[in-house]
ZADO-1210 file (C-alpha; in nm, 4 decimals, padded with zeros to 6 digits):
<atoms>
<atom x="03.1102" y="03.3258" z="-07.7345" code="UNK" pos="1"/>
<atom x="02.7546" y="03.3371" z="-07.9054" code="UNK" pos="2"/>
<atom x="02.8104" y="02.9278" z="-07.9365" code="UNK" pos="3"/>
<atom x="02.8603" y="02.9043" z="-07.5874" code="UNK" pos="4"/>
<atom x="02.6138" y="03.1105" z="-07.4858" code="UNK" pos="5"/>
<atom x="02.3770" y="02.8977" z="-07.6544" code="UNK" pos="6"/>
<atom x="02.5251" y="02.5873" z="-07.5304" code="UNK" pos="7"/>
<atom x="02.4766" y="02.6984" z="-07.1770" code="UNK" pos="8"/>
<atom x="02.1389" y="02.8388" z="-07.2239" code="UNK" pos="9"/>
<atom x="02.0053" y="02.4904" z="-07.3787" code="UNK" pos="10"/>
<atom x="02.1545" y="02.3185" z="-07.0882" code="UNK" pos="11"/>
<atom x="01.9713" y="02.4861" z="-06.8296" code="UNK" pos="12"/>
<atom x="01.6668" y="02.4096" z="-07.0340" code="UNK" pos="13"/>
<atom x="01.7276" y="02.0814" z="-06.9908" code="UNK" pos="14"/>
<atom x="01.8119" y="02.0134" z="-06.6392" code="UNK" pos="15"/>
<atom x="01.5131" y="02.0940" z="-06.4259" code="UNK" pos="16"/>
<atom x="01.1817" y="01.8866" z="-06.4525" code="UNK" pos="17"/>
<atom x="00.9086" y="01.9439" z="-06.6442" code="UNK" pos="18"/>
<atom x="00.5162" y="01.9922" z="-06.5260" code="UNK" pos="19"/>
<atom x="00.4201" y="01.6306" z="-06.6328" code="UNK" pos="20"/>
<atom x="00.7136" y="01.4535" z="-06.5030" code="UNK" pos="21"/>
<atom x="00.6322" y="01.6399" z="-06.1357" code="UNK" pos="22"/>
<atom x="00.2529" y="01.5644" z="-06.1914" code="UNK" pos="23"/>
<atom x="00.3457" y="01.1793" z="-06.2631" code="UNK" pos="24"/>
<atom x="00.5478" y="01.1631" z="-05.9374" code="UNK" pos="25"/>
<atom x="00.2718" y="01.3224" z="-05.7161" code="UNK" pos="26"/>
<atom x="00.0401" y="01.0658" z="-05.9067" code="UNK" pos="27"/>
<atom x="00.2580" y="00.7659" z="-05.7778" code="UNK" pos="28"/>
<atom x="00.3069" y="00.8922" z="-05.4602" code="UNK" pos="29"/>
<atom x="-00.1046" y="00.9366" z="-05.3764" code="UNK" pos="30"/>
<atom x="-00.1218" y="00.6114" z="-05.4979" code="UNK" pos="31"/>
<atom x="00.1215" y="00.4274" z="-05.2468" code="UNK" pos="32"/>
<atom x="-00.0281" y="00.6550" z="-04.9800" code="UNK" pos="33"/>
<atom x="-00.4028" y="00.5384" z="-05.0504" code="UNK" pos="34"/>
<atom x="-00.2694" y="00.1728" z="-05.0440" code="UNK" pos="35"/>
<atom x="-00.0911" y="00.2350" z="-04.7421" code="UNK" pos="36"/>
<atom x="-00.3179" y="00.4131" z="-04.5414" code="UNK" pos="37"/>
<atom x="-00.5909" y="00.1309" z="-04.4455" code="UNK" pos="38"/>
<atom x="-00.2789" y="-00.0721" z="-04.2998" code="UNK" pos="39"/>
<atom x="-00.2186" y="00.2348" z="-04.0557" code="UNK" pos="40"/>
<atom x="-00.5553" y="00.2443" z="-04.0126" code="UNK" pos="41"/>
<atom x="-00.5904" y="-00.1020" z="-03.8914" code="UNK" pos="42"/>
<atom x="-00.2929" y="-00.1382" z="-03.7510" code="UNK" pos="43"/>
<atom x="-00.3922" y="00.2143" z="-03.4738" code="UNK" pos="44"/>
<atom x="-00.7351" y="00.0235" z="-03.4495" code="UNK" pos="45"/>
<atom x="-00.5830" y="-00.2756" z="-03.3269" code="UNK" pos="46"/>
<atom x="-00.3884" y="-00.1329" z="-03.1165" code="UNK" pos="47"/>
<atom x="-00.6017" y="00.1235" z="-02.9422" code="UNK" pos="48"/>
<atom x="-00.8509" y="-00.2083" z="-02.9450" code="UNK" pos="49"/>
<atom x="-00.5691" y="-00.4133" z="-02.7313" code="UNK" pos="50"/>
<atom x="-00.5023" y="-00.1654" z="-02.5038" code="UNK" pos="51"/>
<atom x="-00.8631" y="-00.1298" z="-02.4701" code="UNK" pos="52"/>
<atom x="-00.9106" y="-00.4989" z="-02.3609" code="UNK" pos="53"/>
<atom x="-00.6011" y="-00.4934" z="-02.1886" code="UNK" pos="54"/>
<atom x="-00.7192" y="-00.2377" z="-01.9269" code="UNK" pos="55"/>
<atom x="-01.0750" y="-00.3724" z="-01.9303" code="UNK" pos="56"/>
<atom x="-00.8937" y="-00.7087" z="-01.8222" code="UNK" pos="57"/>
<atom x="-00.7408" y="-00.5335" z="-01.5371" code="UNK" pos="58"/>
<atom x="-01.1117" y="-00.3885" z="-01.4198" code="UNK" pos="59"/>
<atom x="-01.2347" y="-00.7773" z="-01.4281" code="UNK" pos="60"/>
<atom x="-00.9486" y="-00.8549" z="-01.1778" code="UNK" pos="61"/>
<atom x="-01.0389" y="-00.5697" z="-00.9644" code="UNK" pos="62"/>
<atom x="-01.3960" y="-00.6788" z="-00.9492" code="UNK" pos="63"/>
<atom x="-01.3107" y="-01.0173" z="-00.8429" code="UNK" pos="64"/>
<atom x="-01.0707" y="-00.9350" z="-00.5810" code="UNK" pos="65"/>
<atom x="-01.2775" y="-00.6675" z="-00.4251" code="UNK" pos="66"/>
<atom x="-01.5104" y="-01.0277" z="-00.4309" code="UNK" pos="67"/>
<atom x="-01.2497" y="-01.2407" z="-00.2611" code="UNK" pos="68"/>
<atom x="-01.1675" y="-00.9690" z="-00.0131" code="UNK" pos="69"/>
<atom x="-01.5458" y="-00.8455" z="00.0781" code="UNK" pos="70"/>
<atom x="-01.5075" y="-00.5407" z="00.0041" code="UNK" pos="71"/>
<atom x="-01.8148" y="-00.6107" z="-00.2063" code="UNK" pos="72"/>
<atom x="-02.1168" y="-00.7054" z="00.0242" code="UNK" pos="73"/>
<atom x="-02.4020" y="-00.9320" z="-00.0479" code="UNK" pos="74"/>
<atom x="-02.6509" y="-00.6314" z="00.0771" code="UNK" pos="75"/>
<atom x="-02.4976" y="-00.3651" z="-00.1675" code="UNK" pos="76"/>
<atom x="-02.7344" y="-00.5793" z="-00.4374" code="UNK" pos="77"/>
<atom x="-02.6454" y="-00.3125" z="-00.7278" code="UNK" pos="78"/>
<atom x="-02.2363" y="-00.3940" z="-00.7203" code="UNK" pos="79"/>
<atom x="-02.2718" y="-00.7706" z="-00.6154" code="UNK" pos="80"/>
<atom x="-02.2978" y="-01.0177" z="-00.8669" code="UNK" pos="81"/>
<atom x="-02.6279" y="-01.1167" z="-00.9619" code="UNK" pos="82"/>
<atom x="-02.7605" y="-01.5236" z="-00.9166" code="UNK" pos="83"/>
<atom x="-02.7153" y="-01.6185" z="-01.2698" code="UNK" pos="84"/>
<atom x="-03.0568" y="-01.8933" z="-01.3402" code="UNK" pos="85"/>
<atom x="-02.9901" y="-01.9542" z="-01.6652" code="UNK" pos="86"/>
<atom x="-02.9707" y="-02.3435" z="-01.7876" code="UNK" pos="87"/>
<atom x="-02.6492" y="-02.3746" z="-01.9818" code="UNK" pos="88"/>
<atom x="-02.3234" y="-02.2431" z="-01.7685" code="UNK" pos="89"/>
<atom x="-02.1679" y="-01.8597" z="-01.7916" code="UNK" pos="90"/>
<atom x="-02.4723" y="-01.6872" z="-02.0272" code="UNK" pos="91"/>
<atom x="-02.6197" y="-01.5051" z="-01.7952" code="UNK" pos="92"/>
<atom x="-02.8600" y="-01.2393" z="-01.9818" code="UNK" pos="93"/>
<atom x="-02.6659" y="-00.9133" z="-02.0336" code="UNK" pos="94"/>
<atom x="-02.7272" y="-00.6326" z="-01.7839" code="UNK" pos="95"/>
<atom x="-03.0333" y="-00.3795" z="-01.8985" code="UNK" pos="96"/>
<atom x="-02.8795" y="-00.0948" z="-01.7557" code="UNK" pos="97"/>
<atom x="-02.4993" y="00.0013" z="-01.7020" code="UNK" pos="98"/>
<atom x="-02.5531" y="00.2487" z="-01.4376" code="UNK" pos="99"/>
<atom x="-02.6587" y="-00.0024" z="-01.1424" code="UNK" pos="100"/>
<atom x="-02.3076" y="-00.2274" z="-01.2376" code="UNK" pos="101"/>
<atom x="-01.9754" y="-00.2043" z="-01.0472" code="UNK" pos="102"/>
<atom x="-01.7576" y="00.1174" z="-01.2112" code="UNK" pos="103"/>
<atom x="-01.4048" y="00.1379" z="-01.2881" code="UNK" pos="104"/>
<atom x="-01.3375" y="00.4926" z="-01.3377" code="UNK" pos="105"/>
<atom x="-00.9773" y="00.5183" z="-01.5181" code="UNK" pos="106"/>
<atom x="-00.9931" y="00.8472" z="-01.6801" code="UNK" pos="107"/>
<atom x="-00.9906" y="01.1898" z="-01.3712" code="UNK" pos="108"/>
<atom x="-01.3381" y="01.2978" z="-01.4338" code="UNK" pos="109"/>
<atom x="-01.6527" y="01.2387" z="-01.1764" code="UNK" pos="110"/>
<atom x="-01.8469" y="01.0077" z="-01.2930" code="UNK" pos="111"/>
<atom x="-01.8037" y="00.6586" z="-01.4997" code="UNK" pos="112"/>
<atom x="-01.9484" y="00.7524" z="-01.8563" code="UNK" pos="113"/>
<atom x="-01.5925" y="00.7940" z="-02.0409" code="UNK" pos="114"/>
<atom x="-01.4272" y="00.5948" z="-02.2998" code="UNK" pos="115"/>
<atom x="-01.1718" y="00.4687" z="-02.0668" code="UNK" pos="116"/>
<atom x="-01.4291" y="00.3827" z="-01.7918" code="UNK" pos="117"/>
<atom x="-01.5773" y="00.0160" z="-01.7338" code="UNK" pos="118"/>
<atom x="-01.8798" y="-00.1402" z="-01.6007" code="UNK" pos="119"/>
<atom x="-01.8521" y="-00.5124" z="-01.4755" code="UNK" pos="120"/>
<atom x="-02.1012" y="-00.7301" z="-01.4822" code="UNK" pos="121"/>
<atom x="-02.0824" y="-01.0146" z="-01.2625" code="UNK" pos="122"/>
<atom x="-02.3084" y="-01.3237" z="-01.2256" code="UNK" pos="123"/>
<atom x="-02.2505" y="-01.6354" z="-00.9557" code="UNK" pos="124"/>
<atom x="-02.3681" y="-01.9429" z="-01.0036" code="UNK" pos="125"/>
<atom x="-02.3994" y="-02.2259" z="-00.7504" code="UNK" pos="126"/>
<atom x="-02.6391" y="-02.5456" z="-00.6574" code="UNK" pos="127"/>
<atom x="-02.6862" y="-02.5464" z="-00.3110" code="UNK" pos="128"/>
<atom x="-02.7347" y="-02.1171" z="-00.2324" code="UNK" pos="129"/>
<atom x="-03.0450" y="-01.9391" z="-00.2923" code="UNK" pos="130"/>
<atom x="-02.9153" y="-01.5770" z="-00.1855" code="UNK" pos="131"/>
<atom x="-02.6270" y="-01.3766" z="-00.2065" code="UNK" pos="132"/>
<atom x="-02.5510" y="-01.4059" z="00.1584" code="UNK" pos="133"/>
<atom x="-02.5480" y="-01.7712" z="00.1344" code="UNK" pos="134"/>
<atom x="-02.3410" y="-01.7988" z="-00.2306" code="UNK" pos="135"/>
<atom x="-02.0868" y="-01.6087" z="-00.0176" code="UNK" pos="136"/>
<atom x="-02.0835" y="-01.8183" z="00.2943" code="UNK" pos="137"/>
<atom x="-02.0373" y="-02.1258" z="00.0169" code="UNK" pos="138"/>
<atom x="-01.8476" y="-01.9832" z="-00.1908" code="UNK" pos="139"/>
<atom x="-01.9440" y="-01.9556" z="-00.6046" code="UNK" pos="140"/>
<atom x="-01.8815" y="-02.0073" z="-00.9491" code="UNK" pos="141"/>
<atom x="-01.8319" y="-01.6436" z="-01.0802" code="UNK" pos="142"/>
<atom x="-01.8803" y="-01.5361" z="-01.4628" code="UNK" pos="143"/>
<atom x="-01.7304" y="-01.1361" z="-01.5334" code="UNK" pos="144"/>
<atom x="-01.8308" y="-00.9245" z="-01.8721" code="UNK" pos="145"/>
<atom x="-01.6445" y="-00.6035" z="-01.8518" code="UNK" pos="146"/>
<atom x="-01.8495" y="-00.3760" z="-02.0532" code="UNK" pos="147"/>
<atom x="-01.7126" y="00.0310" z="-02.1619" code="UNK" pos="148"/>
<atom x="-01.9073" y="00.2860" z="-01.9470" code="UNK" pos="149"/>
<atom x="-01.9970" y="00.4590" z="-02.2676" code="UNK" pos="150"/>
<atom x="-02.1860" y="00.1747" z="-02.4724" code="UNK" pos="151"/>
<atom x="-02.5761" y="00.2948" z="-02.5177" code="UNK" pos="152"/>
<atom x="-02.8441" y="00.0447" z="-02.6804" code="UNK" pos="153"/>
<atom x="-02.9053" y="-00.3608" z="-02.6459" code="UNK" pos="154"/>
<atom x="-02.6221" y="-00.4811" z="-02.5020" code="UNK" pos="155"/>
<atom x="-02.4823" y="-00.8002" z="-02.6271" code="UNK" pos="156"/>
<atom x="-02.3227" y="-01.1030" z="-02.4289" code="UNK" pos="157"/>
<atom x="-02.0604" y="-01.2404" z="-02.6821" code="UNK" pos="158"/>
<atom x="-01.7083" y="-01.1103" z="-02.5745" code="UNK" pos="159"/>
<atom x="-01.4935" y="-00.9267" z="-02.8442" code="UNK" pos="160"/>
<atom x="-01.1826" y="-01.0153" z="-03.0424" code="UNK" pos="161"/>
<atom x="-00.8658" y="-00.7376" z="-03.1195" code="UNK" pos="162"/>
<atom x="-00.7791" y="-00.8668" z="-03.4149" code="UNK" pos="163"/>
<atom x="-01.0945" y="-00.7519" z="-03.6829" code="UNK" pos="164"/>
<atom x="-01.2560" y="-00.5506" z="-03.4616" code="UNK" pos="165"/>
<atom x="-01.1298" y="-00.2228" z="-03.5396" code="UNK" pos="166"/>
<atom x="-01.2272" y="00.0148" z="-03.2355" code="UNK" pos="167"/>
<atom x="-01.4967" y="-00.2768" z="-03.1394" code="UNK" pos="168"/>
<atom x="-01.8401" y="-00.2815" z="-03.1206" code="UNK" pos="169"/>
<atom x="-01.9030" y="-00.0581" z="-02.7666" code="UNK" pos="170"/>
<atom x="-02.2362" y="-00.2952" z="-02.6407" code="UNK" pos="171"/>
<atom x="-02.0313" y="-00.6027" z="-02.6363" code="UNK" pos="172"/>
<atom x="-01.8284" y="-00.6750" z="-02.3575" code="UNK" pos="173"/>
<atom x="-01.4331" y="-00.6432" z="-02.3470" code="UNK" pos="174"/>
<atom x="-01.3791" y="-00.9526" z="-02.1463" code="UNK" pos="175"/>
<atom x="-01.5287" y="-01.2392" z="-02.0675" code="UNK" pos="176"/>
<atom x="-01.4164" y="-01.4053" z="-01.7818" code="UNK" pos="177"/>
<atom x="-01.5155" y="-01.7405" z="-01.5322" code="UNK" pos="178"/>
<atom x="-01.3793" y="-01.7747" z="-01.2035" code="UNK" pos="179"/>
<atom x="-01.4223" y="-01.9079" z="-00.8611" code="UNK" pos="180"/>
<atom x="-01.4948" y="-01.7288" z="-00.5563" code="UNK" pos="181"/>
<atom x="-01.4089" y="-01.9390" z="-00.2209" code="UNK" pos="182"/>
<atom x="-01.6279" y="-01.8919" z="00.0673" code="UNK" pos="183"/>
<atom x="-01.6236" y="-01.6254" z="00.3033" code="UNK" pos="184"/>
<atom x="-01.3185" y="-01.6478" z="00.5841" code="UNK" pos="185"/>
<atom x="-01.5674" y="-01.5941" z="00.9012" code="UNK" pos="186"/>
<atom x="-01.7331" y="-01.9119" z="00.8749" code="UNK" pos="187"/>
<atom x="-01.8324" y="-02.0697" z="00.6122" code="UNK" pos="188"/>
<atom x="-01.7633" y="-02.4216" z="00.4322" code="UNK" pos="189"/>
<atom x="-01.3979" y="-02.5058" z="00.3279" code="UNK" pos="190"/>
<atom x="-01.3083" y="-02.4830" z="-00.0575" code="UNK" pos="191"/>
<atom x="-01.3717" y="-02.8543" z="-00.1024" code="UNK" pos="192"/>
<atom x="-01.6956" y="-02.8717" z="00.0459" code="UNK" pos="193"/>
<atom x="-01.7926" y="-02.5452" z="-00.1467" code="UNK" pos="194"/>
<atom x="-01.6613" y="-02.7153" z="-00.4880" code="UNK" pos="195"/>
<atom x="-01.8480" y="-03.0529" z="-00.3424" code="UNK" pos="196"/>
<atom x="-02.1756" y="-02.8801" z="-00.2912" code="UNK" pos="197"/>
<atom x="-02.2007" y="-02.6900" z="-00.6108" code="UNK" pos="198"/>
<atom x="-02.0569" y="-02.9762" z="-00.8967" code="UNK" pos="199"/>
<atom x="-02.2217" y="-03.2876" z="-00.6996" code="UNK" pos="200"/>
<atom x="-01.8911" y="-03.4797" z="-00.5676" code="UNK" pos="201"/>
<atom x="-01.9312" y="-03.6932" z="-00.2139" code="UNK" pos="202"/>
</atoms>
């Protein structure tokens, strides 16, 4: 009995795990956590960064048709896009301040200063008009930065990418965007004339 007793007792000894082998398998399984972790990182980044750009995409096509339609006016000079003079095509200068640009408010607060707000920037382009009135009796070139209402500091002109930019730098725009607007319905020149006058075809 004694020699059983024994027997059993060393057997229990021997079956559970010891401090060092439990302190070696929390030691490997930190380290596959800390090599996993900046992949989840990058990976929510990316993705919060797409849908990001995704909805900021859909704010540039609201701008634009609220363009095409009128429901943008050439007097309301703080929404409208502004005559872009630069030499070289689509770089107009960034805006100075987000507050006077058109707002896409897609969060339910008052106000367009959240993360999942937008401010478009537009900026038209054409030869032959010399004010907004007349750019939308012609009809335009049209160049659209969609900005995030909550950027603060120098804003910057050079359009993001998803992939590497983590949650994106917040003073560059979302999406950049060229387009062209055709001239207003009550009157002015047809499409081809428009396109004529502004790229120099006869």
């Amino acid at each position: 009995m004694k020699r059983q007793q024994q027997q059993n007792l060393s057997q229990s000894r021997d079956g559970g795990y010891t401090i060092i082998e439990s302190l070696v398998a929390m030691i490997v399984v930190s380290v596959l956590m800390i090599a996993i972790a900046p992949v989840m990182a990058f990976s929510v980044a990316t993705r919060v960064q797409a849908r990001r750009m995704e909805l900021a995409t859909q704010a540039a096509r609201t701008y634009i048709d609220a363009l095409r339609t009128g429901a943008l006016k050439p007097t309301d000079t703080e929404k409208f896009p502004v005559k872009d003079t630069s030499s070289a095509p689509n770089v107009a200068p960034a805006p100075g301040n987000l507050a006077n640009l058109y707002c896409v408010d897609l969060d339910e607060k008052a106000g367009c200063t959240g993360s999942k707000d937008f401010r478009v920037q537009g900026a038209w382009r054409s030869v032959s008009a010399t004010s907004n009135q007349e750019a939308k009796e012609a009809g335009y070139g049209l160049t659209v930065r969609v900005y995030r209402a909550d950027a603060s500091g120098t804003l910057t002109t050079t359009g993001q990418s998803i992939v590497g930019a983590g949650l994106g730098n917040p003073n560059a725009p979302l999406v950049v965007m060229s387009t062209e607007i055709p001239p207003a319905p009550e009157g002015g020149a047809s499409s081809y004339r428009s396109i004529c006058a502004r790229t120099g075809c006869k």
